[in-house]
N, C-alpha and C positions, 0 to 999 in steps of 0.2 A: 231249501228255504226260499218262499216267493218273495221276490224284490217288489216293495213299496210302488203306487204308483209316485209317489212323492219324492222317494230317491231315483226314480227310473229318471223324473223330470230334471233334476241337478245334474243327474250323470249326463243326461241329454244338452240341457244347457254350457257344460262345461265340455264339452267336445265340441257343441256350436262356437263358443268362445274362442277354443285353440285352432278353429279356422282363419279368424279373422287375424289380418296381418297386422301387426303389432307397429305403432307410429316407428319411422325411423332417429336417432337417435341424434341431435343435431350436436356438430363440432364449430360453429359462428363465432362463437366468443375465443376462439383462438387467433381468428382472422390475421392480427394484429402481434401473436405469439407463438412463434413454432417452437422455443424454447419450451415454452410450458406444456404445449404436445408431447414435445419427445417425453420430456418425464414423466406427464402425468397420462398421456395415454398411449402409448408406444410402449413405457414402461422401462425406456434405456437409461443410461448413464448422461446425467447432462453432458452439455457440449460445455466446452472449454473456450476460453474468455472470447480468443478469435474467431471460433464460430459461430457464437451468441453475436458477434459483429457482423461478421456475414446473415444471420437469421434477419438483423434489425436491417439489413440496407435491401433485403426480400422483400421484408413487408413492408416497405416504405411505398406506396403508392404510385407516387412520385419518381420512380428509379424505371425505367422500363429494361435496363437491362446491367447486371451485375454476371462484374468479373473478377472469379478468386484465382490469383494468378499465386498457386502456392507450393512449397518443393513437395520433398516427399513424407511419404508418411506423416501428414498432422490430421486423416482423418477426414478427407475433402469427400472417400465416398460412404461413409456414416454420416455423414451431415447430409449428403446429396436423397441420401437413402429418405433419412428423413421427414426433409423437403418436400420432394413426394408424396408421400403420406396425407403431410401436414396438407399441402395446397388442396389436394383431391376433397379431400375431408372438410375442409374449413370455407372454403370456397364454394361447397356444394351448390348447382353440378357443377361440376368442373372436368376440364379434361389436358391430362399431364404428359408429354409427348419426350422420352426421352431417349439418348443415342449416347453414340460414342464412337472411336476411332476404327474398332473392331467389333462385329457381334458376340466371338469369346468373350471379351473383355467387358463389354455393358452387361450379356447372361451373369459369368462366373464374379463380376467385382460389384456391380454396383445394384445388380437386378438381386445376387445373394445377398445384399444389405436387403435391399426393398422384402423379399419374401420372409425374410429372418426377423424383421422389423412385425411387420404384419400378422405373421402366426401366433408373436411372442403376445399381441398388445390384445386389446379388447374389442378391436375391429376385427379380428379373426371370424368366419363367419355371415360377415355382415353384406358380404358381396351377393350377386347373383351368374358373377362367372367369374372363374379361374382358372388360368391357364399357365402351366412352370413352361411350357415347353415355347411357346410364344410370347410370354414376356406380357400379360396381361391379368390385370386385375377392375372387374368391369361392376358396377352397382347399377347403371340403368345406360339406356342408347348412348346418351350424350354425356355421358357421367364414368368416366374412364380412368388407371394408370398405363401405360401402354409404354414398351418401347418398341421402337423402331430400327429392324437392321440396317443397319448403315449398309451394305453391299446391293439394299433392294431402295436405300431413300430417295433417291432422285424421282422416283413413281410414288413416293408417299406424299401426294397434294393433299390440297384441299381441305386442309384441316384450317377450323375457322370457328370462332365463337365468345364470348364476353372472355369466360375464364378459362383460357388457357393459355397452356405456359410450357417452353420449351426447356426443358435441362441437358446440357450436353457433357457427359463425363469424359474427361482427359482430351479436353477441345483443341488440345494443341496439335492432336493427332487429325484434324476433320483438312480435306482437300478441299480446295476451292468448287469444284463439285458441290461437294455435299453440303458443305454451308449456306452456297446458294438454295438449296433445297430446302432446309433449316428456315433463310431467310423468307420462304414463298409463303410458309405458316404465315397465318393472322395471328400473331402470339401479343398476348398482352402483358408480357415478361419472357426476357430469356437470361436461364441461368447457365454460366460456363464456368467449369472450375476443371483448371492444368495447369500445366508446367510447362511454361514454353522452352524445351531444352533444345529448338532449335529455330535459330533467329528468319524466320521464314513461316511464311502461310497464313490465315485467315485469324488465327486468335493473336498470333505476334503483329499485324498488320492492324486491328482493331487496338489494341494496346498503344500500338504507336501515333494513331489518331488522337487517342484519345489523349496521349500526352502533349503532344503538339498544338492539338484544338479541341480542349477539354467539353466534355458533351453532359449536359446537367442532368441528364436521363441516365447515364452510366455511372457506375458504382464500380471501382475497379481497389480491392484489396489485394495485397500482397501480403503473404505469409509462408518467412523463410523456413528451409527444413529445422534451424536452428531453435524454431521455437517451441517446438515438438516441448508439450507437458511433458516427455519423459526424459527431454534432455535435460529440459527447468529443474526438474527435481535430482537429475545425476543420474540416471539405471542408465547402465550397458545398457540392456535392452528391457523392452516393455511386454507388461503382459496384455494392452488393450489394444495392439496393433502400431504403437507410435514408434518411430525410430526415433533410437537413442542413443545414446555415447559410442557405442560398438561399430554403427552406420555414421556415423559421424566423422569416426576415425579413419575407419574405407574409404570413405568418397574423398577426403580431405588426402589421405596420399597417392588416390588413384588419379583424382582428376584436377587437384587446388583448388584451393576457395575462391579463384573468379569464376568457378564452371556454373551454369546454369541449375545444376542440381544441387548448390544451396542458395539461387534466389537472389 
């Protein structure tokens, strides 16, 4: 059967069409809402009352630097995960520069939030490079998620630009080293969420400033393991990752409730 010149021309125009690169999909009106990120494009379970508290002292303009100093298990690196996301996205370009005590530990904790986050959501896709193995999720040059080995940061300069923003997971673990390195960014936020379970170094040292001669640019929450949503409602234990009655019990006759691991 000879194909029409008249459908040859459609068929022609619509392959012209699927060349042309499709406007990119703006996330702006969240600026102001990571909360409504997570749920409405990430596609998770909202965050829980203290993290929706931590969300609002992110986006507060105003804060150049927040500290969630909080025990265990209430979810610091789902939230952290997040964050991420949300800032890359919403702040477009932007570039999100994050670390942590150990490379295991930012890959297998908080980078598995980040990739698990982003597959599941509507951003899936949306990139122009991905990498699991380097800790990167990239949409154009200057337009980045990125973490950063801590064993190589002290060589990680020069990062510098409107929107960018440092996240450091389980900060109580970073050496005087590396937080200087941290501190060499031009970051125009940094976010740090641990547990300082031991009364020493760069995030318990920041903390105590900040109590002594409180700094109007820092945001400093605290969130005991106690308040864990799954203790609130009574479970042994959780099915969303929270520690509950079970962990409770443990730490309370292994170590007493002044220990630093409940806060």
């Amino acid at each position: 059967m000879t194909t029409s010149y008249a459908a040859y021309l459609r068929q022609a125009d619509r392959k012209w069409l699927s060349t042309i690169p499709r406007p990119r999909k703006s996330y702006r009106r969240f600026r102001l809402n990571p909360d409504a990120f997570n749920t409405q494009i990430l596609k998770r379970k909202p965050y829980w009352g203290r993290q929706r508290e931590i969300c609002r002292a992110i986006a507060d303009q105003s804060i150049r630097t927040v500290m969630a100093i909080t025990g265990n298990g209430v979810g610091k690196s789902y939230l952290g995960a997040g964050i991420a996301l949300w800032y890359a996205m919403s702040h477009e370009p932007a570039k999100v520069l994050t670390t942590g005590p150990t490379y295991d530990q930012l890959r297998s904790v908080l980078w598995g939030n980040i990739f698990r986050a982003y597959h599941q959501s509507e951003l899936d896709g949306s990139e122009t490079a991905l990498r699991h193995d380097s800790l990167m999720i990239q949409w154009a040059d200057e337009w980045f998620c990125k973490g950063i080995n801590p064993d190589n940061i002290e060589s990680a300069s020069g990062y510098h630009g409107g929107n960018l923003i440092a996240l450091v997971d389980e900060a109580s673990g970073l050496t005087a080293a590396k937080n200087e390195a941290i501190d060499s960014w031009d970051v125009a936020k940094k976010i740090l969420f641990g547990n300082p379970i031991r009364p020493e170094g760069p995030f318990y040292e920041l903390y105590q400033r900040h109590v002594h001669d409180p700094d109007p640019a820092t945001c400093v929450i605290r969130i005991p393991s106690t308040e864990s949503p799954a203790i609130k409602a009574g479970l042994r234990r959780s099915p969303d990752g929270f520690v509950g009655l079970d962990w409770l019990d443990d730490r309370r006759r292994e170590y007493g409730e002044d220990s630093p691991w409940w806060l």
